[in-house]
C-alpha positions as CSV (number, residue, x, y, z in Angstrom):
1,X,83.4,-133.6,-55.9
2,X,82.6,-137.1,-57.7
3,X,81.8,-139.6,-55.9
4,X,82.9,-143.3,-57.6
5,X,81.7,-146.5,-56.1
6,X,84.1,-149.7,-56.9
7,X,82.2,-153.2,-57.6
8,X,82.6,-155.2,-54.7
9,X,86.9,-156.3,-54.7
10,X,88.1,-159.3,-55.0
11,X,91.5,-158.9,-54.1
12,X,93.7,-156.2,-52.8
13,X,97.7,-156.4,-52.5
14,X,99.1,-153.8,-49.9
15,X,102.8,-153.5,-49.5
16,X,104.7,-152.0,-46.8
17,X,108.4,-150.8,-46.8
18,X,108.3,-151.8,-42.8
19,X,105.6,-153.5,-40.9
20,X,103.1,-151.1,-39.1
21,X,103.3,-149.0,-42.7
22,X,99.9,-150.5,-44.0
23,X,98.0,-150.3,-41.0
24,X,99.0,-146.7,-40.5
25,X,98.6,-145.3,-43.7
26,X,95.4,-147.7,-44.7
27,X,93.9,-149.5,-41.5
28,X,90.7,-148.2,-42.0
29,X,90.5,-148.9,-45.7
30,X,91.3,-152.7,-44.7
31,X,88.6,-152.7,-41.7
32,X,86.2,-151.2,-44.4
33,X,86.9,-153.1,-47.4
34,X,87.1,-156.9,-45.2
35,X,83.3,-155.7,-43.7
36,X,82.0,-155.2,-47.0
37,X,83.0,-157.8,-49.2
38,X,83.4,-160.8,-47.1
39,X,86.3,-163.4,-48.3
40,X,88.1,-160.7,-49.9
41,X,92.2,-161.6,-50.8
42,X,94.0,-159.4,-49.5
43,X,98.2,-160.3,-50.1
44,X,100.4,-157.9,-47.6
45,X,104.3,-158.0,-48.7
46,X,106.8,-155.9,-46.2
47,X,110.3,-155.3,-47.6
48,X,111.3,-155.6,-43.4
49,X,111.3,-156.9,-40.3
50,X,111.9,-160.4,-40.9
51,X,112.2,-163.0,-38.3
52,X,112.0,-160.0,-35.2
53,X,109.4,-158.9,-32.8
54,X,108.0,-156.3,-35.3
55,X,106.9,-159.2,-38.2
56,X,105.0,-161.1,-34.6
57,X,103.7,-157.6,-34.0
58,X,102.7,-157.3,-37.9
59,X,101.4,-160.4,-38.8
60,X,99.1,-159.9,-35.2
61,X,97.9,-156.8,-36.3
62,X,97.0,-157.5,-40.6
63,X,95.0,-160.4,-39.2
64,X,92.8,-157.9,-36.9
65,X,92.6,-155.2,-39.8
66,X,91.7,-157.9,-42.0
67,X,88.4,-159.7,-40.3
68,X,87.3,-162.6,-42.8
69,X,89.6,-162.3,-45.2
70,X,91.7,-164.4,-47.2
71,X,94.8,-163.3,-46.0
72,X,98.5,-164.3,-46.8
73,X,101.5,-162.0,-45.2
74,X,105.0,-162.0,-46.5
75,X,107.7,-160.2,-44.5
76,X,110.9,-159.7,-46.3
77,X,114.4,-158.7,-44.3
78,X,115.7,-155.9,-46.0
79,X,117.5,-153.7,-43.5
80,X,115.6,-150.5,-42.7
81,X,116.8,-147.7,-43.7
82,X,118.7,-149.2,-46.6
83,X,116.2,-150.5,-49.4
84,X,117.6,-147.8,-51.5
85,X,120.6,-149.4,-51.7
86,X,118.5,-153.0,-52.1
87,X,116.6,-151.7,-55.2
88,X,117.3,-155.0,-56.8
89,X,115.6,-157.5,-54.2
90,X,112.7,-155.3,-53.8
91,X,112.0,-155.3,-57.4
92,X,112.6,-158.9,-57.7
93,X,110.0,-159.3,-54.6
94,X,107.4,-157.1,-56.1
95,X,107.6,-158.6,-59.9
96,X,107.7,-162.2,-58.1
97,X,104.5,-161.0,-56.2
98,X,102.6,-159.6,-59.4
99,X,103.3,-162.9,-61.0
100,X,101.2,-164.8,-58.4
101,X,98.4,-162.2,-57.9
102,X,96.4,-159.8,-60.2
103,X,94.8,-157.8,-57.9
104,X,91.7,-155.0,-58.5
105,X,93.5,-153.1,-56.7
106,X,97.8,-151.9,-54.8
107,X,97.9,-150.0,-52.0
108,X,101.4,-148.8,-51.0
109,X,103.3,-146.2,-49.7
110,X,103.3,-142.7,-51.7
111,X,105.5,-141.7,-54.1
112,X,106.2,-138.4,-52.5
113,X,107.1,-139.9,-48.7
114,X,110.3,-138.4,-47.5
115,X,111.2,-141.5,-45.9
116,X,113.9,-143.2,-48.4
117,X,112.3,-146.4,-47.6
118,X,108.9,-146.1,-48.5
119,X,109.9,-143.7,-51.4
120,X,111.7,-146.7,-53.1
121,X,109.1,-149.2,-52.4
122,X,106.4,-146.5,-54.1
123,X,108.7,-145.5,-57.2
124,X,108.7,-149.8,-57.7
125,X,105.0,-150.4,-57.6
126,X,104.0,-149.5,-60.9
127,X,106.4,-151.2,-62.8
128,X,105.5,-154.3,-60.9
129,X,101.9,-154.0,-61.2
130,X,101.1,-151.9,-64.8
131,X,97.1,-153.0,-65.0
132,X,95.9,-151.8,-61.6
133,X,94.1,-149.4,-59.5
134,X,97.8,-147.8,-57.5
135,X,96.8,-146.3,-54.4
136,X,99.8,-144.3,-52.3
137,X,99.1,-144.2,-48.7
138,X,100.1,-141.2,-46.7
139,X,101.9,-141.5,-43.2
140,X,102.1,-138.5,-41.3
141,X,105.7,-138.5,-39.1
142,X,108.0,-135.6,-38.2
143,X,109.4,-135.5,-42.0
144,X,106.5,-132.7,-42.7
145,X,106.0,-134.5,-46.2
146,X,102.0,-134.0,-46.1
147,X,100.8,-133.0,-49.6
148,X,97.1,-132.5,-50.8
149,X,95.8,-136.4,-51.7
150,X,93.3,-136.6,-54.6
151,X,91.6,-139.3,-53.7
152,X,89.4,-140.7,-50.3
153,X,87.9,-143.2,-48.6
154,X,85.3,-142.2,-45.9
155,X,85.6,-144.3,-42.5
156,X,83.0,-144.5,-40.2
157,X,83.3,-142.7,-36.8
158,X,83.2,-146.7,-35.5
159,X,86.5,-147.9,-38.3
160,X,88.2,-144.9,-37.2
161,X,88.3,-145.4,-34.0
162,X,89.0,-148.7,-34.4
163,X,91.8,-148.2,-36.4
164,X,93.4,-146.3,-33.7
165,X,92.9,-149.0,-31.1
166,X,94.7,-151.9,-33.4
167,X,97.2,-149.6,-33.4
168,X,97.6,-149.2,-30.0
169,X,97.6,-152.5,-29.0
170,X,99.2,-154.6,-31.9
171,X,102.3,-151.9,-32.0
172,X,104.1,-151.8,-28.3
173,X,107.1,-151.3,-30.0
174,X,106.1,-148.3,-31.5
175,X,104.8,-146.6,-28.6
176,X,107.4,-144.8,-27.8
177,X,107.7,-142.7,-30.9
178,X,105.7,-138.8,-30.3
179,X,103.7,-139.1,-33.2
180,X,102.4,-142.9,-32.4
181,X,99.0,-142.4,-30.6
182,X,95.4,-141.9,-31.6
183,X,95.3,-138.4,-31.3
184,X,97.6,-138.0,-34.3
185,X,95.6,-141.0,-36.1
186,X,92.2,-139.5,-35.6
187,X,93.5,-135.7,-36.1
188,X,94.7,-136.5,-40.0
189,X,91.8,-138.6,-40.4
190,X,89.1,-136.1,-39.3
191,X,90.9,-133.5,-41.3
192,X,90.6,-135.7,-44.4
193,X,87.4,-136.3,-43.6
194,X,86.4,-133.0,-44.3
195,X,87.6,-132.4,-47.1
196,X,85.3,-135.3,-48.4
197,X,82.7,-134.6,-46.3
198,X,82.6,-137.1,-44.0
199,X,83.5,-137.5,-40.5
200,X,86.9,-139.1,-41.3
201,X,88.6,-140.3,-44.0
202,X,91.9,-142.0,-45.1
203,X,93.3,-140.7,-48.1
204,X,95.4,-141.5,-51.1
205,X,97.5,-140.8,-53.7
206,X,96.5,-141.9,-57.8
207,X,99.0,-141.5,-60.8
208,X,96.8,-142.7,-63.3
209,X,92.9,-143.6,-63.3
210,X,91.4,-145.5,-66.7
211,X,87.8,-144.9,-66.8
212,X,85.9,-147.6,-68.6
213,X,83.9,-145.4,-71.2
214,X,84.3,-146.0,-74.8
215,X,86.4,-149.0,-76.2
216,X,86.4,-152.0,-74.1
């Protein structure tokens, strides 16, 4: 295992095909990365949810996951379960994003995801946004989509848990779903954890990674 430290970010974009996307599938990266570098930009664009209780729930919740930080929420209203058949405005909103930002770094949801939303939003990212760091998110749900991720970023036992409280109590609407409670939050992430050696981890997906050696 090789361990690579970033520089301290500057800015982060995370994208969501529906609001509580990000915060499941990196929560813990966001409570990390806002604790270490202070200020940080961090520009959250979901596809859904628009003008309902879920973007009040959403924009609550990216403002707890995002302590200190410079941050700016967009919620879009595609209709869920449709942005396949919305290709067009998602790109537009992606490629209207990456003309406003450069960011060190996307996070967003894996290319793999069985859910035809986030699938769509993924297959889009990288043609929006060609010159960065892409990391894909995973969210475990009753699809049984779980592949081995490549890449991870080790939470304290103190983000972890913390991540799983937000999502408690910024997500009522959620609730109700089986797989919505901090015993499947914690189980993934301890079991990612190990597999880094840490007590828990989030983890993610990379399609390409350009190492800095040789010809600037």
């Amino acid at each position: 295992m090789i361990s690579l430290v970033p520089e301290r970010f500057g800015s982060v974009v995370v994208l969501g095909a529906h609001c509580d996307d990000i915060a499941i599938g990196a929560g813990g990266t966001l409570l990390a990365a806002c604790a270490a570098s202070p200020g940080l930009r961090v520009t959250a664009l979901v596809l859904s949810g628009s003008g309902t209780k879920r973007e009040e729930e959403e924009r609550a919740a990216l403002e707890a996951f995002c302590p200190g930080a410079n941050l700016d929420v967009e919620v879009l209203d595609l209709p869920d379960g449709r942005m396949p058949a919305h290709w067009d405005r998602a790109k537009q909103a992606l490629e209207s994003l990456a003309r406003k930002v450069s960011p060190d770094v996307v996070i967003g949801p894996a290319k793999h995801d069985a859910h035809q939303d986030h699938r769509t939003l993924a297959q889009l990212v990288t043609t929006a946004f060609r010159d960065q760091l892409v990391l894909g998110y995973e969210i475990i749900k009753w699809d049984s989509d779980q592949v081995q991720p490549v890449a991870f970023v080790p939470l304290a036992p103190s983000v972890a848990l913390r991540k799983a409280e937000l999502l408690d109590a910024h997500y009522p609407s959620q609730r109700g779903r089986d797989w919505f409670d901090a015993e499947t939050f914690l189980g993934l992430a301890r079991m990612r954890g190990v597999q880094c050696r840490a007590r828990y981890a989030e983890a993610f997906f990379v399609d390409k990674v350009v190492l800095g050696w040789g010809e600037g």
